[in-house]
N, C-alpha and C positions, 0 to 999 in steps of 0.2 A: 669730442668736444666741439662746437661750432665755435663756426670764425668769427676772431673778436675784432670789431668795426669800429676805430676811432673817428668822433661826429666831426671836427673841423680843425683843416690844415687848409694853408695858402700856400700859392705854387706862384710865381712870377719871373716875368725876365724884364730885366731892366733898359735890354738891347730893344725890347720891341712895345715897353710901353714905361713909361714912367709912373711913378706911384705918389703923387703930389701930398700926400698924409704923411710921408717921410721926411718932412722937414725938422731939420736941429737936429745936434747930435744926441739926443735918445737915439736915433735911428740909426746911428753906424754900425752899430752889431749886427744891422740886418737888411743894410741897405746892401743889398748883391741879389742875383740873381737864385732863384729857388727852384729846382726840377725835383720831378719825381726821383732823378737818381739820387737827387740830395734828400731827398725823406726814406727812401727803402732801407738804407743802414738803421736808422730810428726807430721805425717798423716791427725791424726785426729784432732788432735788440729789446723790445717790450713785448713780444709775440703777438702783435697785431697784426693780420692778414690782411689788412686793405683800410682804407679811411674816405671822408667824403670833402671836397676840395671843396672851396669857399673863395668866392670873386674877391679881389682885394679893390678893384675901382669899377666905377657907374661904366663898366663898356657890354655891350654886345656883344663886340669883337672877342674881348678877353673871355666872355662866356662859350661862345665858340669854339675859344684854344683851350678851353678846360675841357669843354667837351669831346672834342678832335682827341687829346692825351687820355681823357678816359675811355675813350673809342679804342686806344692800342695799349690798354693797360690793367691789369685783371686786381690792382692794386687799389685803383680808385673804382670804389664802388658807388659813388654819386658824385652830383654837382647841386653847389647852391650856387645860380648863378645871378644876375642883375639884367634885370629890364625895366622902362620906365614905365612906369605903374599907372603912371596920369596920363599915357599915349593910348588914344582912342584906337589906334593899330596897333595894342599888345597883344592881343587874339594872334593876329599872324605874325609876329614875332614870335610869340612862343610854339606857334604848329610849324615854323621856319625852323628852329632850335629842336623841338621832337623829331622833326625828320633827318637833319643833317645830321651827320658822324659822330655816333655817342649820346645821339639825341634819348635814348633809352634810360640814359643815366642821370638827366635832369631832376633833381629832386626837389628844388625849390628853389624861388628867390629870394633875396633879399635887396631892400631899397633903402638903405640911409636916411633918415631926415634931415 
């Protein structure tokens, strides 16, 4: 049977970036921190073998940390990450993000309106 790839989870820490879309209590159920060790029980209790991780804010950085974690992690098998679209240097932004760690696992952006 091949492996079943759930399209989109978000991963974040709260220590190293805030998530400014989390305002008002809607958001208490979920305002904490999210790793991969906190999606693997989830995973596997629906027999999903890996899923593809989705930027939750406009950073680079944060695409990098998703990257780096998909880099040491046979769990995430892409990244949808965020870069600014209307920056005349996305070209190297995104061959900066191919090359560095887990750069292989880039599958796509997304940019908010």
């Amino acid at each position: 049977m091949p492996r079943r790839i759930d399209a989109h989870h978000h991963l974040w820490d709260l220590a190293r970036r805030e998530q400014p879309w989390m305002d008002g209590p809607w958001a208490e159920p979920i305002r904490r921190t999210f790793t991969p060790d906190d999606l693997a029980p989830h995973l596997d209790a629906h027999g999903i073998g890996a899923t593809v991780v989705v930027q939750s804010s406009s950073s680079v950085e944060e695409t990098r940390e998703l990257l780096a974690l998909a880099d040491g992690s046979d769990r995430i098998a892409g990244v949808v990450g965020w870069a600014d679209l209307t920056d005349p240097g996305v070209g190297e932004v995104l061959a900066e993000l191919a090359a560095g760690p887990g750069g292989d696992r880039l599958a796509g952006l997304r940019h908010q309106v």
